[in-house]
N, C-alpha and C positions, 0 to 999 in steps of 0.2 A: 362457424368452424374455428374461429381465432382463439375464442374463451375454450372451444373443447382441446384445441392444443398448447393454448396457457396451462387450462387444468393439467393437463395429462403428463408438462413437464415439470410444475410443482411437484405432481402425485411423483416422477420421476426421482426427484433431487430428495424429496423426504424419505423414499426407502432405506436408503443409508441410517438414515438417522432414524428409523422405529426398528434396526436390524440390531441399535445398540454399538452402530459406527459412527466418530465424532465426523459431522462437514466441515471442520477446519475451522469453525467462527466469520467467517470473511461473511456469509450471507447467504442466501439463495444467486447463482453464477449468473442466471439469467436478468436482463435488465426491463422492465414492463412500465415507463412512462406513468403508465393507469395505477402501478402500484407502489409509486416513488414514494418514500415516507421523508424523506427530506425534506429542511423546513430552510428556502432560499429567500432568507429576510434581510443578510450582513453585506456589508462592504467586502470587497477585497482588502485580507488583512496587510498591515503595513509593520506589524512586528514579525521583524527578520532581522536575524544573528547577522552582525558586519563588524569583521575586523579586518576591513577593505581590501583582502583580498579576495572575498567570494568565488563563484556565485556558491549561494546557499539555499539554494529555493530552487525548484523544477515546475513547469507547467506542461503540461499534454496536453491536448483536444483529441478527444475517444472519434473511433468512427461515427455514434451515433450523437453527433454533434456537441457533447455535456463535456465541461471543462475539468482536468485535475489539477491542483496546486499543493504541493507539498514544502513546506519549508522547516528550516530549524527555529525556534523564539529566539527573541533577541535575547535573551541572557542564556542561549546556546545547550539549555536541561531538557529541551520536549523536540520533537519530532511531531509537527502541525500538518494538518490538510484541513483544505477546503475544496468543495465541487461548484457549478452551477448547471444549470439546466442548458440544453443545445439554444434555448430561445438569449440565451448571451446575457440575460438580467443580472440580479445579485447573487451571491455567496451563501452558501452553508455556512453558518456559526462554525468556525475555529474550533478541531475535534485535535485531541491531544491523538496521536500513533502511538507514540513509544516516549519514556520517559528514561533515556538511558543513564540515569545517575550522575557519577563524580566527571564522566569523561567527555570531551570538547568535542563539539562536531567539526566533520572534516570538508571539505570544498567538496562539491558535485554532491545532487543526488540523482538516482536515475528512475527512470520510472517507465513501464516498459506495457504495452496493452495489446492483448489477445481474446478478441472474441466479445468486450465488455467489459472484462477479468483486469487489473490495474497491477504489476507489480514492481518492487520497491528494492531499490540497493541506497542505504546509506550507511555513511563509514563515523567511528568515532573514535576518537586517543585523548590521551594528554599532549594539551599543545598542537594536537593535530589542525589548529588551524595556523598554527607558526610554519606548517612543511612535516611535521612529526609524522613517522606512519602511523595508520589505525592500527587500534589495540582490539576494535570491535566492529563488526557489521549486523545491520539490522537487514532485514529478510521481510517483505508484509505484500500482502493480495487483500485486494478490496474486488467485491464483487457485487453484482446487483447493483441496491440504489446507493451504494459507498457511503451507509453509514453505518458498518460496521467494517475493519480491517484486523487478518489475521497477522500476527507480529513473531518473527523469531529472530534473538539475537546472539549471536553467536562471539564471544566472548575470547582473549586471547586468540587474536586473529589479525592476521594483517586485511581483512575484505576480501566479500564478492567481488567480485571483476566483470562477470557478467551473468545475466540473466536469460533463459533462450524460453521462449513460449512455445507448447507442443500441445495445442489444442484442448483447451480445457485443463492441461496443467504446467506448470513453470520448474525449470529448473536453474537453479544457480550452483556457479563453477569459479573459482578461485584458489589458489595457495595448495593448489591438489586436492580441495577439498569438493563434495558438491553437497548440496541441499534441495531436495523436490517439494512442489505441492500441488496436487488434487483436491479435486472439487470436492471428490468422495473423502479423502482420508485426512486432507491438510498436511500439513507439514510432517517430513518423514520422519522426523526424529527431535526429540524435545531441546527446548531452546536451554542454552549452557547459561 
């Protein structure tokens, strides 16, 4: 009975996608142990951006026990995660998020989970880790075995503020602004 309701929500989640509708990249939403493609061989990473006033790094523990780690590198250019398995062992290899350019990450990331579903508020400026505000926030959902994450960033922006889970999709709310995403459609509008 389990594999006929594994199958039949696979067969679910790909309609979208033979209908000619993007699923957003994050993955299949559903998480299946049996069908983990993650490879937990690494350490927990210890490159992380400090310009002592952090924190710059976030961890979760998901309901179904498997850990998130999202941090900035230490020379402060990539948006890093790592997962492990609920059995507490090692690390997923070090998967670059986002690569936001010229601009400085800012203090706090957050990281927020619904159903499986992982999703992501980081902020980024010039100098924003001296106090500057963001110039930019990045927006990202990881679903499934979290290794793949969908990314939007939204540019000329003071940031997300928050992010509210509403069952199978996320919405973020900031500066008057909002941003959604669905399993079916991904992110509502393309990233600036």
């Amino acid at each position: 009975m389990r594999r006929l309701r594994t199958a039949l929500g696979v067969l679910l989640l790909a309609l979208p996608t033979a209908c000619g509708e993007e699923t957003g990249g994050a993955g299949d939403a559903a998480y299946d142990p049996d069908d983990d493609s993650s490879t937990y061989d690494s350490p927990r990473s210890e490159d992380v951006f400090d310009s002592g006033a952090g924190p710059y790094e976030a961890t979760l523990t998901l309901a179904d026990g498997r850990t998130v780690r999202m941090w900035y590198a230490e020379a402060g250019d990539r948006l890093m995660e790592q997962h492990r398995a609920a059995d507490g062992g090692r690390w997923t290899p070090p998967q670059v998020v986002s690569e936001p350019g010229d601009e400085d990450p800012c203090q706090g990331i957050e990281l927020v989970e619904d159903e499986g579903l992982v999703a992501v508020i980081a902020d980024l400026g010039s100098y924003c880790y001296d106090g500057e505000p963001p110039m930019s926030s990045i927006a990202a959902v990881g679903a499934g075995d979290l290794t793949e994450w969908d990314v939007h960033v939204t540019r000329g922006f003071d940031g997300w503020t928050e992010v509210e889970p509403t069952g199978g999709r996320f919405q973020w709310s900031g500066g008057g602004a909002e941003l959604t995403w669905s399993v079916a459609d991904g992110f509502s509008r393309p990233s600036d």
